[in-house]
Structures are given as structure tokens and as C-alpha cells.
C-alpha positions, 0 to 999 in steps of 0.5 A, a space after each residue: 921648739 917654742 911654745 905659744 900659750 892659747 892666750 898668744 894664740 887668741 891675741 893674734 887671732 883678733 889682730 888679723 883677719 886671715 887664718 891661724 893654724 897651728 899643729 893641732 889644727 886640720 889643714 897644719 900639716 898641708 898649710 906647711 908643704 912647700 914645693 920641695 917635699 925634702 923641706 920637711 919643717 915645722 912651725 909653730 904657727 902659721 898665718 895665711 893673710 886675708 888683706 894686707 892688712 895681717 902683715 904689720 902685726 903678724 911681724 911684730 908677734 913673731 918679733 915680740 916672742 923671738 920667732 924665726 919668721 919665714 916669708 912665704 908668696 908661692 912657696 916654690 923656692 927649692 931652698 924651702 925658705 917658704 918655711 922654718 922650724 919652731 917659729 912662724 910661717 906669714 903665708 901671702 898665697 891668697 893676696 894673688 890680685 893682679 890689676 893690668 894697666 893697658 894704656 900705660 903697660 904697668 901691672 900691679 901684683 899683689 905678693 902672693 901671686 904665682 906666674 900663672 895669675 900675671 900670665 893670665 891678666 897679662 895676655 889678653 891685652 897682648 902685654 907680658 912682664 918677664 918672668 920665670 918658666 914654671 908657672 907655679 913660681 911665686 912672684 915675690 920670690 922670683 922678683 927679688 931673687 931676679 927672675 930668669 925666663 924666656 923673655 931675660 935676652 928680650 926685656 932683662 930679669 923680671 927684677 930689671 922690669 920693677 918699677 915700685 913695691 909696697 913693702 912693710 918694714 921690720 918695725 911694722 913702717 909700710 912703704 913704697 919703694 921705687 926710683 925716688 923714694 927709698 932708692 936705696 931699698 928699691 936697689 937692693 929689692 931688685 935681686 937682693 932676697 926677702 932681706 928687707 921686708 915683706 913686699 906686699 905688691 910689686 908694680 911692673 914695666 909689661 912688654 907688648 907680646 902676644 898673645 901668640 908668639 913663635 915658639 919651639 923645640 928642637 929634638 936630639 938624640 944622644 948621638 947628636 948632641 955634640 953637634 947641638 951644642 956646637 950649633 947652639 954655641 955657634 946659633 947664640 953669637 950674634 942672635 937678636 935679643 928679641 931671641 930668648 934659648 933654653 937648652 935642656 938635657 933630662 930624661 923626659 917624664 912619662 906623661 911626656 910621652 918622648 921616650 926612655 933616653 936622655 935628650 938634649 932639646 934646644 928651645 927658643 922664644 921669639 919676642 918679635 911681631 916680626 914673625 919671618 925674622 924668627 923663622 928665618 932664624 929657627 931655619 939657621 939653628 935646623 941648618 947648622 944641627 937638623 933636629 930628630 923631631 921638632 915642635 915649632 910653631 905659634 904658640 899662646 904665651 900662657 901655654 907655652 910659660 906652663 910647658 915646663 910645669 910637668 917637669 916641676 910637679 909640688 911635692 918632688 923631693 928636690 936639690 939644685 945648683 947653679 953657676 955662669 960661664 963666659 962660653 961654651 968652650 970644648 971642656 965645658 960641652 965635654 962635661 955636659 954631654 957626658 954627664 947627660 948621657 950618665 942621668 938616666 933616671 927621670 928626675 934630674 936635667 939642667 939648662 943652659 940659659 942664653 943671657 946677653 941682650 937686654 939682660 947683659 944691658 943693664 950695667 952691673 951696678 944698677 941692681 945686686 944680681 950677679 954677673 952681667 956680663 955671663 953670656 949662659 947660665 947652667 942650672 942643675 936640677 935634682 927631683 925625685 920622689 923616693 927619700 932612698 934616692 936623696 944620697 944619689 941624686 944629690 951626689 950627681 947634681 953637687 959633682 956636676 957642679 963642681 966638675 964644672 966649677 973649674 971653667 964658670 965665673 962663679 956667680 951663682 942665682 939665689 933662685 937657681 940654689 938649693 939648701 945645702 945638706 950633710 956638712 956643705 956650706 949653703 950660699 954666702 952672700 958675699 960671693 954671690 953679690 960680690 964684695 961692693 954689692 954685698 957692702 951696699 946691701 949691708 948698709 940698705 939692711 942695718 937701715 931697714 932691718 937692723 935685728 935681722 928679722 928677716 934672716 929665712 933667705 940668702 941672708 945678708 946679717 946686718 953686723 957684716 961689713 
């Protein structure tokens, strides 16, 4: 681990105005915690920015004494790329200002927000910008890793709604990407990672929403799931894209309050004012499959973004993985039916993410997000508490996975993966972006980041060609 002397430690301190922590320091050890408590590293200093302002020289101490630097906004990533060993943590978690734009339906987020805050300045004005389902997220992570919620069918990847950034650059350069300036560095912030500087603001495209909307649950049993995935499979083709649908398996948590089974429930956002359509469709998806129980009603948006939040609780020990597939075939359902019935534990499920619509719009090459063309993404996701459970759940989570890898495409969401453990190799960019994105992305990175500096992430080196 290197060492900082009081004299580095002093010098820092005077360039920023935010607060740095080191070990011996009260607060260290819970200023490093990321969400996934398996992340257990140690940095040698922490810096939690105060304004903007900290970005510039934070990077260049840590550059000035060979630090490893990690970027940290919400610090929700199950990868724990929030945090590294022996270098220096920037912690953006108090630049959480989010200014709503009514008139011309633009949000500006400063980098350390979390789902929670845009939510809240977005749904008093009946706005929404497309974002993740845990309203503990942090923005930065999920724009530029993507962003898959419950409005992806209706208005695309919360990154297909970027409209600019404010970023500071590897040499301590800030500067404004978008559609005209730096197109090239706005390409690749639209699902590319963290691997080209620190954003310190985000502007969005928001969408009229709200602030109720037509929400719901369908219940089943486990005697009834083949038949739920064979209404779910046969209820997505065709459905109006204002009609986002997550179908979940997991052991529900006690403070649920649905049980001690297994269930498989089918939810479903509609994105629509037009409130008879969506029921009209809710009322199909009943026909084809009638549920055992159901919650659906109007919902506020805000309450139903934070549905989910029991499920995701900071400090659960946690592993994930995730891949795309064409349909629903019989082989797939096959696994997913029988793999549920096996997780009988609390603290591990998966969904099933309806894609298509305005998400399948966008043309492959107009951002590096993998797979357009998927019409459902399957996320597996372990969490637990106990470190005696960690050989077990991860083995459940990685052989799903690649039981299912026979019949998936392969693309996989950096947000969705966790870190690799015990020998198995973490993500390689070049099968995540696939060969032309991941040559695009980089050449963007040689011109932003030529020293790699920002390398805590789904890295892209810029030697790579």
C-alpha cells in the first residue's frame, strides 16, 4: 500500500475544500463502504468533493503519486468500482443538485445524485427522465454504463436521453460534451463506463409522466409459472412501447410480507396518459395467465421507483451476472423455471427485462451499449448477509448463468456484472461492446485518457487496438 506523508496530506487538504480522510481518520472506514459489503478495500485517502471545483486537483495528486483512482457518485455499482486498494477514493456523493428545466423538459444532475433526488425534482412537474429501479443508484454510474428501468421500452436507456456532460479530463482540461462539441467523447460517455473522465454534471432530455402512473404486480405460484412465462412470452409481442415489463423470481424478504415460496411476478409500467389502453392491456396479460394475487392500480412515480429498494438493502454481500437473448424459447423458460424453484433462500432472484421499443430504436451504432436488437435481458442477482453463504450463492448465480449461455446472444450490461472471484475472469471489453465499438472507444480513449488513469471500471487500456 503506498504511503502519503503529512506534508502530501496538508498539501491536498489546502487544494480542495471538501473533506479528506484517511485511516486514521473517524468516519474512514464508513466513508469507504460501498453497497456490495464483499468489496472490502482500502484506500489510502479519500476525498469527498465540496464543489466541482475539488475534481481537477484531486486527479492530478493522485496522478502526481501513481495512485489508483476510483470514481465514486452513488457508489451502488456491484462491481464496487466505487472504491480501490492502496490508492485514492474521489467521492462525488455531496454534488447531488438536480435543477428541472419545466419549459424545455431538460434536467441538469450534478454527478453525485442518486435516482432518488432526480425522481423527486422531476415529479412535481409531471416530468421523468429514464432511469434505473433502485432508487439508491447513483446517476453517473448508471448513465454511463447505460441505464435499464422501467421506462427503457417507452423513452430508451437513461444514456439514449443525454443530451451533454460536464466532465474533467485526465490532464485536469473540463469540458462539455454533447452532440457538437467533443461528439466523439459524448459517443462513448453514452454506455462507455467512467473511462474518460470524471463527469461532474449530466443534462437530460425528461419525459411528460406522471406524477401517477398505471402500475402493477401480477402474483404466481410456483405451480403456475410455466404458464406465466408462456403468457409473458406470448403478452410482449406486439405491446405498445409506452408498456415497460420486469418478470422477477426470488424468495420474497420478510418485511414483504408475501410468504416463504418462491414467486415469479410479472410487473409492468405504463408510460401512457392513456389510462384505458393500459388497463385494457393489463386485462390481456390476466386472461392468458389470471394471477393468484395482484397490486395494480395508480401509483405515484416516486413510489413505485423505490418499490424495489427492500430488495437491494447497502451493505448485503452481493454477486451478479447477466446476458440477452432473442425470445423466450422452451429451453430457455426450461432453466428459468427450474432454477427458481431451487432458490429457496432469501437473497437471490433475477428478472427478465422486456427490451424493444424506443430502446431497440436506437441504431446499434449511435452509442457503444451492446445488443439493440435483444428483445429480453435476464440479470441474476446474488445478495446476502453471511460471508459463510458466499461459495454457495455465487455458485448458484455463475451456473445459471452459464447453464443459460447456450441459448443468449452474449451481450452483457456492465451495470448488471459483478466482480469476478476465485480465478474467473472479470468482463473483457472487447466482447462487451463488440469489436467496432470497442475500436471506437479505444481510439476516444488514447485522445482523452492516453495513461489510462481512469482504469477502476469495465476498463478499455488505450494501448488496445
Amino acid at each position: 500500500m503506498s504511503l502519503l506523508t503529512h506534508d502530501e496530506l496538508d498539501a491536498l487538504r489546502r487544494q480542495v475544500s471538501g473533506r479528506v480522510l484517511v485511516a486514521e481518520d473517524d468516519g474512514f472506514d464508513a466513508a469507504r463502504a460501498v453497497w456490495n459489503a464483499m468489496i472490502d478495500r482500502r484506500p489510502v485517502v479519500i476525498v469527498r468533493a465540496a464543489h466541482v471545483d475539488d475534481v481537477a486537483p484531486t486527479v492530478a495528486f493522485a496522478r502526481g503519486r501513481g495512485l489508483g483512482l476510483a470514481i465514486r457518485g452513488g457508489g451502488h455499482n456491484v462491481a464496487g468500482n466505487g472504491s480501490v486498494d492502496g490508492g485514492l477514493v474521489l467521492d462525488l456523493g455531496d454534488l447531488h443538485d438536480v435543477t428541472v428545466d419545466a419549459d424545455t423538459r431538460t434536467v441538469r444532475v450534478a454527478a453525485g445524485a442518486t435516482l432518488a433526488h432526480v425522481d423527486a425534482a422531476t415529479a412535481p412537474h409531471g416530468l421523468a427522465v429514464p432511469v434505473g429501479v433502485v432508487s439508491g443508484t447513483g446517476i453517473a454510474g448508471l448513465t454511463l454504463g447505460g441505464g435499464v428501468g422501467w421506462l427503457t421500452r417507452a423513452h430508451g436507456l437513461t444514456a439514449d436521453n443525454l443530451l451533454a456532460a460536464e466532465l474533467v479530463t485526465a490532464d485536469g482540461e473540463r469540458v462539455t460534451a454533447d452532440a457538437t462539441q467533443h461528439p466523439d467523447l459524448f459517443w462513448a460517455l453514452k454506455g462507455g463506463g467512467g473511462n474518460f473522465g470524471v463527469v461532474t454534471s449530466f443534462t437530460f432530455r425528461a419525459h411528460p409522466l406522471g406524477p401517477q402512473v398505471l402500475g402493477g404486480n401480477l402474483f404466481y405460484g410456483m405451480d403456475r409459472w410455466r404458464e406465466a412465462w408462456a403468457a409473458v412470452r406470448a403478452w410482449t409481442r406486439g405491446l405498445p412501447d409506452a408498456m415497460t415489463t420486469v418478470t422477477t423470481t426470488l424468495t420474497p424478504p420478510p418485511l414483504l410480507e408475501a410468504g416463504d415460496d418462491p414467486l415469479l411476478i410479472v410487473g409492468f409500467a405504463w408510460a401512457s396518459p392513456d389510462r384505458a389502453a393500459g388497463e385494457a392491456l393489463a386485462q390481456e396479460l390476466r386472461r392468458l395467465a389470471p394471477p393468484d394475487a395482484e397490486e395494480v392500480g395508480d401509483v405515484g412515480w416516486v413510489t413505485w421507483q423505490s418499490a424495489f429498494d427492500p430488495v437491494f438493502p447497502k451493505g448485503v454481500r452481493a454477486y451478479w451476472r447477466n446476458t440477452s437473448f432473442d425470445d423466450l424459447s422452451d429451453d430457455v423458460v426450461e432453466v428459468l423455471v427450474r432454477r427458481g424453484e431451487e432458490q429457496r433462500w432469501v437473497g437471490t432472484g433475477f428478472d427478465v427485462h422486456h427490451m424493444g421499443g424506443a430502446f431497440g430504436a436506437v441504431p446499434q451504432h449511435a452509442t457503444p451499449f451492446p445488443n439493440r436488437a435483444a428483445q429480453f435481458w435476464l440479470n441474476i442477482y446474488g445478495f446476502w448477509t453471511d460471508p459463510a453463504d458466499d461459495a454457495a450463492r455465487i455458485a448458484f448465480v455463475r451456473g445459471m448463468s452459464e447453464e443459460l449461455a447456450p441459448f443468449a446472444t452474449g451481450a452483457q450490461y456492465v451495470n448488471f456484472q459483478g466482480q469476478e472471484v476465485a480465478g474467473h475472469r472479470n468482463l473483457d471489453p472487447r466482447a462487451v461492446f463488440g469489436d467496432q465499438a470497442y475500436r471506437r472507444l479505444v481510439e476516444v480513449k488514447r485522445r482523452y485518457d492516453p495513461d489510462n488513469v481512469f482504469h477502476v471500471n469495465t476498463n478499455i487500456p488505450p494501448g488496445d487496438r
